[in-house]
N, C-alpha and C positions, 0 to 999 in steps of 0.2 A: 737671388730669387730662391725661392722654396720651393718644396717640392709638392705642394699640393698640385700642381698640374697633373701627377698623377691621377688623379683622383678622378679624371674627366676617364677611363680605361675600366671597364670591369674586370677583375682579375681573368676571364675568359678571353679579353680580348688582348691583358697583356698577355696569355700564355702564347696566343696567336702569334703576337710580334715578336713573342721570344725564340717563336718554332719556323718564324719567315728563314724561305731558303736566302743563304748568306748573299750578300751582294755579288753579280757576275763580274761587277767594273770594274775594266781595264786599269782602271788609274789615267787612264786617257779622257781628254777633254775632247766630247762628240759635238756640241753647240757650244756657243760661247757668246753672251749680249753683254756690250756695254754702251751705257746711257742712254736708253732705248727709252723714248718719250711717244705717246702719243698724242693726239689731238684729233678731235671729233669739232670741225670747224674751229670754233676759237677756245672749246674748252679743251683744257690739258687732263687725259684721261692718267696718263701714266709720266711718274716724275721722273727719267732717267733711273731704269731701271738696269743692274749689272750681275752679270751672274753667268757662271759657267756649269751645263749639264753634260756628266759622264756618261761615258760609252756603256752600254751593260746596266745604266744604274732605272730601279722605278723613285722618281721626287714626284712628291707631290705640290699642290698648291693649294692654300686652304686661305680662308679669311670670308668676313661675311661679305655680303650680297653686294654688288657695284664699286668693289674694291680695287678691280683690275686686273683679277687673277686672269680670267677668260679673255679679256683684251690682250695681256704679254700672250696668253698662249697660241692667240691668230696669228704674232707676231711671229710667231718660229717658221709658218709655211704659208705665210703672205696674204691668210684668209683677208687679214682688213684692206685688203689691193681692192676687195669686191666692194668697199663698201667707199660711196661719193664723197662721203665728209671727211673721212680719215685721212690722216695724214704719219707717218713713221720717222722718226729722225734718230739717229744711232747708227750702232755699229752691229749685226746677229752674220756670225760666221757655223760653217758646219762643213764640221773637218777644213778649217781655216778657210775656205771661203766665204764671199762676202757675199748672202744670200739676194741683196739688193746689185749684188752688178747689173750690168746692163746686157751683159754675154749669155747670164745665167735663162735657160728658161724656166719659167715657172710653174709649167708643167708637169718638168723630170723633175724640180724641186718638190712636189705637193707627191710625187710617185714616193719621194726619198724619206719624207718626212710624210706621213699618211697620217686621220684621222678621225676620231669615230665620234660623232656627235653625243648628245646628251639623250635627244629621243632615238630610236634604230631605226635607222632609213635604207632599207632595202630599196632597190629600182622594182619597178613592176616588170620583174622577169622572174623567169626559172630561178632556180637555188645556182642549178650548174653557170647559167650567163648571169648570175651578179658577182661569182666568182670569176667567170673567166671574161669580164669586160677589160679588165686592166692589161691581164695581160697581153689582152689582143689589141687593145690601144696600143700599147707598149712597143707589139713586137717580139715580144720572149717568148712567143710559144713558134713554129716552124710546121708545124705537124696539128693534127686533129689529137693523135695518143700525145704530144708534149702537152698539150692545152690542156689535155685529160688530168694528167699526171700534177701541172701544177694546180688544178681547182681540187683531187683529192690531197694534195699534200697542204693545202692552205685548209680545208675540212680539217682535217686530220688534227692541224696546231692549234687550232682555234677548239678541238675537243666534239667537233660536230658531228663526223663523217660518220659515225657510228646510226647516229639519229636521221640522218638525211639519205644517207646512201644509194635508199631504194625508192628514191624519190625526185631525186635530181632534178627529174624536167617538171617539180610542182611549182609555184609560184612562191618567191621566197616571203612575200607577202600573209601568206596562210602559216608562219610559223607560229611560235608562241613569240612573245616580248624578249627571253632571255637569250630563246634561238636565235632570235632576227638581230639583235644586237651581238651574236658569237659569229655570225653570218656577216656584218658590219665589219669585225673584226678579220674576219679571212680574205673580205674581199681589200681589206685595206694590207692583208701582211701576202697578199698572191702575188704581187709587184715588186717586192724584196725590197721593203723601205728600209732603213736606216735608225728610222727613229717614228716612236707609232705615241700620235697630243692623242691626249682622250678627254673631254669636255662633259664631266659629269656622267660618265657610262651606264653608273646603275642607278641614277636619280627616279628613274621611270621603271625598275624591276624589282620585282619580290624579293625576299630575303635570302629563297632557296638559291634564284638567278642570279642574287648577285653574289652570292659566295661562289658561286661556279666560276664567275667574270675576274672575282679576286684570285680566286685557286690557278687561272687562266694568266691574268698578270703575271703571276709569282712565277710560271714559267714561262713566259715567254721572253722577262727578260733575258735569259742565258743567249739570245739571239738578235735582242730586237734593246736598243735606247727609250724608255717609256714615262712620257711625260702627264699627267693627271690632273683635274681640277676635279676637285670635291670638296663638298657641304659638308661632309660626314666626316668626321675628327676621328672618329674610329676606323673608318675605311684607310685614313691615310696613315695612322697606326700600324694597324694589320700591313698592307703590301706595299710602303715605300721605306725604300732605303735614306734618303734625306728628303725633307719637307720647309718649302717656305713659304711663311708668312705676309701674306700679302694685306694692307691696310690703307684706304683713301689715296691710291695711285702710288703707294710706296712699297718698296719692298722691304720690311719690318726686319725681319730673320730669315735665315735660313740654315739650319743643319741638320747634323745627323737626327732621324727623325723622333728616337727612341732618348734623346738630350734635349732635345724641341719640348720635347711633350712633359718631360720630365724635370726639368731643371731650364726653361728659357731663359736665355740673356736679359731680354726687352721686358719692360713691364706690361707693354701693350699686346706683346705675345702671351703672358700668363692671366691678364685679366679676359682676352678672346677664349684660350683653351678651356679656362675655367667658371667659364657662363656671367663672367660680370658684365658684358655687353657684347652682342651678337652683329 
């Protein structure tokens, strides 16, 4: 392959990928799926798809529209269990278990593995209780000051507590779009997941907001395994450390993101990146 893949990067935004903070990852395998097939009644949504995500690392998922990216990514914390027609067949372990046993509850799985949708879905509550719902589901908090102390420390990482602070008991509803979706975020990292899907996070925010959400990623990997699905080749540029390619229920490529983009293996990954079909 050649390198015009490049070309899909405004020199802006490789300086961006060039200044992304270094990978956190362990070199430890945090998920791990193999031949993970879906079906939506009799059609087969995803071909046996296999692939291991590190501990520490941001990958992204890119590929156009009904590809399959957003179907493997329910698969990590069991969203398609909600839905009737679906059916999962495979192997998806975290931290070697098999997320599909029958011991596991699915519950503490979806606390472990947490996620922030495409639109920001705040609950119609305060800022304080869409923060402190989890953990009081949970159990982790003991006290009224521990409750306190995890809903400011989940503010705090998600970048908000500054902005909300004195406001706590407003409706997390009345934020802006970026807040509600950093607010999205804290209430999903107040429960100490493991690993935080994020399904198109800034498809629905401004340019400002979503540089905030990027600058947000790039730290919070140091703590948190972070999975992404995005439309935007440049978002997945900027804040992922490995990126795969997802096409017609297959998983095309997958690597390091800044050799993805640069130099892909598959042809069908350089004619996507580079606008010959969407």
């Amino acid at each position: 392959m050649n390198n015009s893949a490049n070309s899909l990067l405004s020199p802006a935004a490789r300086v961006d990928a060039s200044q992304r903070t270094p990978s956190a990852s362990t070199g430890k395998v945090k998920m791990s799926a193999s031949d993970v097939k879906v079906f939506y009644g009799d059609n087969e949504a995803l071909h046996g798809i296999s692939m291991d995500i590190m501990e520490n690392e941001v990958i992204s998922f890119i590929g156009p529209s009904g590809c399959g990216k957003s179907t493997f990514l329910r698969c990590l914390n069991r969203m398609n269990d909600t839905i009737d027609s679906a059916r999962v067949s495979g192997r998806i372990t975290l931290d070697g278990q098999d997320i599909h046993d029958p011991s596991l509850d699915v519950v503490l799985l979806r606390a472990q593995v947490g996620m922030v949708f495409q639109k920001p879905n705040p609950f119609p509550k305060s800022i304080f209780e869409n923060v402190a719902y989890g953990p009081r589901l949970h159990g982790l908090a003991h006290t009224k000051p521990e409750l306190a102390g995890i809903v400011e420390s989940s503010l705090r990482r998600a970048g908000l507590w500054d902005e909300v602070k004195d406001r706590l008991d407003q409706p997390g509803t009345g934020l802006s779009g970026g807040q509600q979706q950093r607010l999205c975020i804290a209430r999903a990292i107040a429960v100490s997941p493991e690993v935080i899907l994020m399904d198109e996070p800034c498809s629905a925010l401004d340019p400002i907001a979503t540089s905030v959400i990027e600058e947000l990623i790039d730290e919070l990997k140091q703590n948190f395994t972070i999975v992404i699905v995005t439309h935007n080749m440049q978002q997945a540029a900027r804040v992922s450390d490995r990126t795969a390619f997802f096409h017609l229920g297959d998983l095309i490529e997958l690597d390091v993101t800044d050799k993805l983009f640069t130099n892909p293996t598959h042809k069908r990954t350089e004619d996507y990146i580079t606008g010959r079909y969407g």
